[in-house]
N, C-alpha and C positions, 0 to 999 in steps of 0.2 A: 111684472116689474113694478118695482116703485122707485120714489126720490125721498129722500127722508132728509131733515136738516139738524144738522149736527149739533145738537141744543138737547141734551141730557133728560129730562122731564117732556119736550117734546119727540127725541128719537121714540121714548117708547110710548107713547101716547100712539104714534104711527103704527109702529112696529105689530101694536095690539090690534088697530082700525088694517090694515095687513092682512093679518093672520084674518079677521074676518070678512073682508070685503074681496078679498085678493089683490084689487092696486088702490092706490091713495098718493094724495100729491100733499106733504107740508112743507109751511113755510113758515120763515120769521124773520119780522124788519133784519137788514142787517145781518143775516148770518149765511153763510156758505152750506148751498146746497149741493147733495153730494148723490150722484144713480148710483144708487150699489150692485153690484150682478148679485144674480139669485143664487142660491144652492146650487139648482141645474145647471146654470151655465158655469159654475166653477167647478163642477165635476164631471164636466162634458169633455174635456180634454186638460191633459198635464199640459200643452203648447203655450206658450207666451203670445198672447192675444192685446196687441195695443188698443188702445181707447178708438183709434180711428175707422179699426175692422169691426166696431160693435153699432158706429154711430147710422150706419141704413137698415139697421136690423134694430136688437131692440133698445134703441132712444134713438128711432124716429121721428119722434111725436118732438124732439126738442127743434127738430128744423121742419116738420112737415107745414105746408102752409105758409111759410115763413121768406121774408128778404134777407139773404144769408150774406153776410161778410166775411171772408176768410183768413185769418193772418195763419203765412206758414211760408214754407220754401222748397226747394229740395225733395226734402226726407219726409215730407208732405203726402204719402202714398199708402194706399193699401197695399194688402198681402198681396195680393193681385198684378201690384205695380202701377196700377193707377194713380194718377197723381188725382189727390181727393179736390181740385180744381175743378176737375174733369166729371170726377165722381157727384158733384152736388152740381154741376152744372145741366149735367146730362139727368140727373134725377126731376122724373115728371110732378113733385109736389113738392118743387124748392124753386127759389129765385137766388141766382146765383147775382149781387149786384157789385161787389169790391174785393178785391184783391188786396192785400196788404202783405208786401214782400220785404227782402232784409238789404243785405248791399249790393246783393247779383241778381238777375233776372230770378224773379219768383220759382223759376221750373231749374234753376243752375246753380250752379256755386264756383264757376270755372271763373277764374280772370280774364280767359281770352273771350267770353263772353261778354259782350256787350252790357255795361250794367243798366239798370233803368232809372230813367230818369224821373222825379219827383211823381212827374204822374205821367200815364201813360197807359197803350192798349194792350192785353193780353190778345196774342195775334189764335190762341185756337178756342179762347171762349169768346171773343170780344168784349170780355169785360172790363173795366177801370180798375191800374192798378197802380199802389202807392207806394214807393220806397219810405222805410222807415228808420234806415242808417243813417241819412244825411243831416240834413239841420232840422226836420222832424221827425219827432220819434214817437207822439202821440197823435192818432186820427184826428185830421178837423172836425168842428161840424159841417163840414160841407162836405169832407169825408165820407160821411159818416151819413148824411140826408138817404133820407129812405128803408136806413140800414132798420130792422127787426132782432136781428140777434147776429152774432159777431161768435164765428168757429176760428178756435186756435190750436194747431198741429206741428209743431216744430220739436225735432231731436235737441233734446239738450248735451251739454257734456258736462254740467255737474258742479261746473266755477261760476260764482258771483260775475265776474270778468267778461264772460263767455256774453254778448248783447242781447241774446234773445230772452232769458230770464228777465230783462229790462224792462226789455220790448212790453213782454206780459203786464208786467206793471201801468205800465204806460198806456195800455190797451184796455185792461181794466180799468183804469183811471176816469178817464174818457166816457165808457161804455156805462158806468153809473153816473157819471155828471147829466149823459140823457137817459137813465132810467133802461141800458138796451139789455137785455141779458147776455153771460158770455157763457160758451160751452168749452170748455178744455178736455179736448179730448188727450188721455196721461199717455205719457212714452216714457222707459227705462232709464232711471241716472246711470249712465254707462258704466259710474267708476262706483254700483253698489249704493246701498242707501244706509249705511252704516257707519260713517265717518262724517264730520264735519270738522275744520278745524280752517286757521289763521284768524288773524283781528278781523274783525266787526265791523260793516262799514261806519267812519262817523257819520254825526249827521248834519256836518257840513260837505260829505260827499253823497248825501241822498238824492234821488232825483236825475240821476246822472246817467249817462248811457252806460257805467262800469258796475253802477253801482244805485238799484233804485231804491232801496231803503235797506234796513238792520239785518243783513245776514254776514257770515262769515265767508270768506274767499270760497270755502269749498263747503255748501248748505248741508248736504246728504240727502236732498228730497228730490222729487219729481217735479214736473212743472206741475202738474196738475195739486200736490201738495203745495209747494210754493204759491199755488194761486190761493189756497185755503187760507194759507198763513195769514196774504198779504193783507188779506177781508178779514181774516177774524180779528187778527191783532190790530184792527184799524189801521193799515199803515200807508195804505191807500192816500196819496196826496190832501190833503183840506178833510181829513178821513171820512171821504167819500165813499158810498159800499151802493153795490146795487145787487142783482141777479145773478146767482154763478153756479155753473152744473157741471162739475166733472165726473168724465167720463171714465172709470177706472179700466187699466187693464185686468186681463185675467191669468193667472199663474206667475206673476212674477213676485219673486222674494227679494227680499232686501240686501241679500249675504250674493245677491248675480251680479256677474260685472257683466259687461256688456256681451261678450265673446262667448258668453254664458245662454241664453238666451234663444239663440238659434233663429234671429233675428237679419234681417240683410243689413250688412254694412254700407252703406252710404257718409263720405267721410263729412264732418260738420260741417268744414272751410276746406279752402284749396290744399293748407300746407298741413292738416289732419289727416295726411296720408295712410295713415293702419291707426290701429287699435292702440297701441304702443306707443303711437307719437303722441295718439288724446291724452296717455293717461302720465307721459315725460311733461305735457302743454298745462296741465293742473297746476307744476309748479314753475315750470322753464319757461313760460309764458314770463318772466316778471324780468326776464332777458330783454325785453323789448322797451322798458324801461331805462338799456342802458347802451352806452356805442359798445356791444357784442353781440356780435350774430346767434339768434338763439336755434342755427341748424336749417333754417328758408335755404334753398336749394342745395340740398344735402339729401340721401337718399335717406334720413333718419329725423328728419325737422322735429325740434324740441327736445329728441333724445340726446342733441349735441347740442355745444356752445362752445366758440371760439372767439377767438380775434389775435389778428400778429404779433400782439405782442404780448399775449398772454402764457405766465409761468405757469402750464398744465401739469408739469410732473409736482411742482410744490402744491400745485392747488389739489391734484388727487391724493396728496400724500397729508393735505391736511382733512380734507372729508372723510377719506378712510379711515383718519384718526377719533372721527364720531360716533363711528360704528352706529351709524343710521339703521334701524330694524329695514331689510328686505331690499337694500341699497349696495352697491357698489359702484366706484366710480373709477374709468380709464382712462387715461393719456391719449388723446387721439386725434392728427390733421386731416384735415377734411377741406376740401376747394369747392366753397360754393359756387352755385353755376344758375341759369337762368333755367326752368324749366317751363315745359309748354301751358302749365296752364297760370305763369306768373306773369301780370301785367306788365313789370318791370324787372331790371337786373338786382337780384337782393343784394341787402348789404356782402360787399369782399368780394363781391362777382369775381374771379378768377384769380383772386389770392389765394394760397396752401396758409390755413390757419392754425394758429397751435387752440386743439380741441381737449375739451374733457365729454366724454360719453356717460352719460346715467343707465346703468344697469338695473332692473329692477328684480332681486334674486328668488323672493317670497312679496308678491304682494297681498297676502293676507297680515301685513303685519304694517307693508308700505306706506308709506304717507307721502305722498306725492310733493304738497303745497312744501310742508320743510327739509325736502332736499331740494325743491328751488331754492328756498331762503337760504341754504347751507351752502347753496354753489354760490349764492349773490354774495353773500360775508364773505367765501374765497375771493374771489376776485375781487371784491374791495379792499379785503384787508390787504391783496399783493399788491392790486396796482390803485389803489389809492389816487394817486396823482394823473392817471389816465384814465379815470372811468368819469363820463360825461353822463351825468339825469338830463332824461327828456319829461319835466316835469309835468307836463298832462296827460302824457303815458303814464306815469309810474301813479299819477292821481287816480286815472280810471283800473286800475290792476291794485293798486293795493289800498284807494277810498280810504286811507289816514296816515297822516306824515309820522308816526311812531317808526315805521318800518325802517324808513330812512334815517330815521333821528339814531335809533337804536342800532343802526349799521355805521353813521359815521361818531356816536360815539363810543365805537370798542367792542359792544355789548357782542356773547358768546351767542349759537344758536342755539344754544341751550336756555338764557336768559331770556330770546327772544320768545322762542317756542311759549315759556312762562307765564310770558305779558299776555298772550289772548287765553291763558286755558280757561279765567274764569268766564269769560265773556262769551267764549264758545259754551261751555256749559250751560250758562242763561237762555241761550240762546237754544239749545235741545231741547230745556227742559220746558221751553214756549212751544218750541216745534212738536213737541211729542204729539197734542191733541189734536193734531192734522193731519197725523200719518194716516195712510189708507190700506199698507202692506206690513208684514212683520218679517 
């Protein structure tokens, strides 16, 4: 194996020292370094192999020796089902010293679980571990004391919005202010890596938990991509850059959605119930920006959105009238209820709401993020006078008041759509030299 750094005149200066030595390690100030699997391991099986089943075998050598710090959650797990907690704790040539978890217990993502507090014990490694949802979102240096190199393993879903993408930044951040290397080990953008689209965050909303620097609502990369971006393109806070080695997976294409993959489902959050709510939550998430339930105790969360006094038969009879590619929208009441793993009663708790439902009929054609926007312009344009912004929600979900602007003045979703395509486009044609997959 090697690591090679993605710097054009030195890839193949490597490439050559490679072919004759058999490994070599390059580097260079500042730039993103990337493990690439060998020939053999990519034709060692057609299966979809995450980054985190490769990291005890070969890129051992990136934690062997080493005081490892973890940030991940959940969905944290080898093939195995090992929570990689477990896996690098229990490994005899690793020091497992920091946990860094998200809003729920590092090993959960249940509400009825107990969340963790700022800091706190991992009760089966005894390790130290640190919420990074609350009012910190980047490791202190006291955090951080001892740490050697910092493992990051978390499932994404593929939105700007979605915190952990943040997180990564935030983490990286940090991790070159003291010189620590980070390892990202890559996992699947659920919703394919072939789309990116909505506004750009500005960059008066950089830095933010919704939104850590210049991507679009919906990137099309992987974390492990996204962490290359965020280094190469300097974007990195005071653009800071240190050490960085992602871990690529093996077999996956760009054109897989999740469900594709053959992968365990572990859902991101509590109310990411199936596969179909992730991919409704791309755009129905921006529901939570406004007083309508966007489906939280519905057996269909994000694929519905309601509230009492919403005119669903006009609102699906104006969507429909968009003929959105791979979309369909229905009329539908729905009684949200409280279920076992929500901390609290959701919004409407036992009101029958008047619902619209998102079908999604072909998504190879679907675009998630603008049949949210195209249900938000319905219900604003009917109930206008009843729809209440919760404006630091709608800051962290759509990172630039255009969306708003351009909803309460008239503007069609067609107009809308408009306003980011060139900015999404800038925005690929930066991303391309990061990609890792075709």
């Amino acid at each position: 194996m090697f690591s090679v750094v993605l710097n054009a005149s030195i890839r193949r200066s490597c490439l050559a020292a490679a072919l004759v030595a058999g490994s070599v390690s390059c580097r260079a100030p500042a730039q993103p370094v990337v493990s690439t699997p060998t020939t053999e391991s990519l034709s060692r099986s057609s299966a979809i192999t995450p980054g985190a089943d490769r990291l005890f075998g070969e890129f051992a050598h990136l934690v062997r020796g080493k005081r490892v710090a973890l940030v991940s959650n959940h969905s944290g797990r080898l093939a195995n089902g090992t929570h990689l907690a477990d896996a690098l704790h229990s490994a005899p040539d690793v020091k497992l010293v920091a946990l860094f978890g998200m809003e729920y217990d590092v090993r959960s993502n249940d509400y009825s679980v107990a969340r963790d507090p700022e800091r706190a014990i991992d009760a089966r490694t005894g390790v130290p571990k640190y919420s990074l949802y609350g009012e910190t979102h980047k490791p202190t240096p006291d955090m951080l004391n001892g740490v050697e190199v910092i493992v990051y393993d978390i499932q994404d879903v593929g939105a700007r919005f979605y915190e952990h993408v943040n997180i990564l930044g935030f983490v990286m951040e940090a991790a070159a202010e003291r010189g620590v290397p980070v390892v990202v080990l890559d996992r699947p953008n659920p919703l394919g890596g072939l789309g990116a689209d909505g506004f750009v965050a500005d960059r008066a909303s950089w830095y933010r938990f919704g939104s850590y620097t210049a991507i679009p609502a919906l990137h099309g990369m992987t974390p492990g991509e996204l962490a290359r971006f965020y280094q190469g393109e300097k974007l990195l806070r005071g653009g800071v850059s240190g050490p960085l080695h992602v871990v690529p997976m093996v077999g996956w294409t760009r054109a897989q959605w999740f469900d594709e993959t053959g992968l365990d489902w572990r859902k991101p959050s509590p109310n990411l119930v199936s596969f179909s709510s992730l991919v409704a939550y791309a755009g129905t998430c921006l529901f939570e920006a406004i007083n309508v339930s966007e489906g939280r105790g519905s057996d269909s969360p994000f694929e519905l959105i309601g509230a009492p006094w919403l005119d669903g038969e006009r609102a699906v009879q104006m969507l429909n009238a968009l003929q959105l590619p791979g979309a369909r929208f229905v009329a539908e009441p729905f009684t949200p209820r409280q279920m076992p793993f929500h901390a609290r009663p959701p919004e409407f708790a036992g009101e029958t709401l008047r619902g619209i439902r998102l079908q999604v009929t072909d998504r190879r054609v679907f675009k998630p993020y603008r049949a949210g926007v195209a249900m938000l312009w319905a219900v604003h344009a009917l109930h206008r006078d009843k729809v209440v912004w919760n404006e630091p929600v709608l800051d962290r979900l759509a990172a630039t008041p255009r969306l708003r602007a351009m909803l309460e003045a008239g503007n069609t979703p067609a107009e809308i759509f408009a306003a980011w395509d060139a900015e999404v486009a800038q925005f690929r044609s930066r991303a391309d030299r990061y990609r890792l997959y075709q």
